[in-house]
C-alpha positions, 0 to 999 in steps of 0.5 A, a space after each residue: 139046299 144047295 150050299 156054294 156062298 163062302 161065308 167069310 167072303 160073303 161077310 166082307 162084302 155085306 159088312 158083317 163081321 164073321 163073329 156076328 154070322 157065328 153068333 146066328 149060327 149057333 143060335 141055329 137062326 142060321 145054317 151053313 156047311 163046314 168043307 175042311 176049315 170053310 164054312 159055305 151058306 145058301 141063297 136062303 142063309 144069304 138073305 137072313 145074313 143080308 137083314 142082319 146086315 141092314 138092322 146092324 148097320 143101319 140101326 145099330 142093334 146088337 146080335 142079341 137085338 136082331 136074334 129078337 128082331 128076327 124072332 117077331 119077324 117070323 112071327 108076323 109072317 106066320 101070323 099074316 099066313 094064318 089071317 090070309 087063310 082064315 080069310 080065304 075060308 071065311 070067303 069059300 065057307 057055306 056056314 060057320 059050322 063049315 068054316 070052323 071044320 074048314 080052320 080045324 082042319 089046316 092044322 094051324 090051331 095047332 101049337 107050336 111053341 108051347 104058346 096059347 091058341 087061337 
């Protein structure tokens, strides 16, 4: 990664307050790079900073509210990778015995967050 976006002057221009950039990053939603007193993000950072900009700005959530927002978000896009690859291996599998090792063996029934499995 390559951190060169100053934080606190990429805030000002996105209208977020640093405390709220602070909050993500020690919640560990976000990562910077401390250089002496400055902290410096990457393009990735930029974006997330961006979302949490829009959802505050726009619907007025708080930092906790967008730390939740953000979570689910990252979930519905882990489920929507899930879905696309059980789909491709419905559409490539010969036979459901085929496909069920074809599933078991991406890995993505494997647990994560101490959650229920598929």
């Amino acid at each position: 990664m390559d951190y060169f976006i100053n934080l606190t002057n990429f805030c000002d221009e996105i209208n977020l307050n640093k405390e709220s950039a602070m909050f993500f990053v020690y919640e560990g939603s976000i990562s910077v790079k401390k250089q002496e007193d400055e902290f410096f993000i990457d393009d990735e950072t930029a974006g997330t900073l961006r979302l949490i900009s829009e959802i505050q700005n726009e619907l007025g959530v708080n930092n906790e509210g967008v730390s939740i927002i953000l979570n689910l978000r990252r979930k519905i896009i882990d489920y929507q990778t899930k879905i696309k690859t059980i789909l491709e291996s419905i559409s490539k599998s010969e036979s459901i015995d085929k496909l069920i090792l074809a599933l078991k063996e991406t890995g993505m029934f494997e647990n994560e967050d101490n959650e229920e499995n598929i």
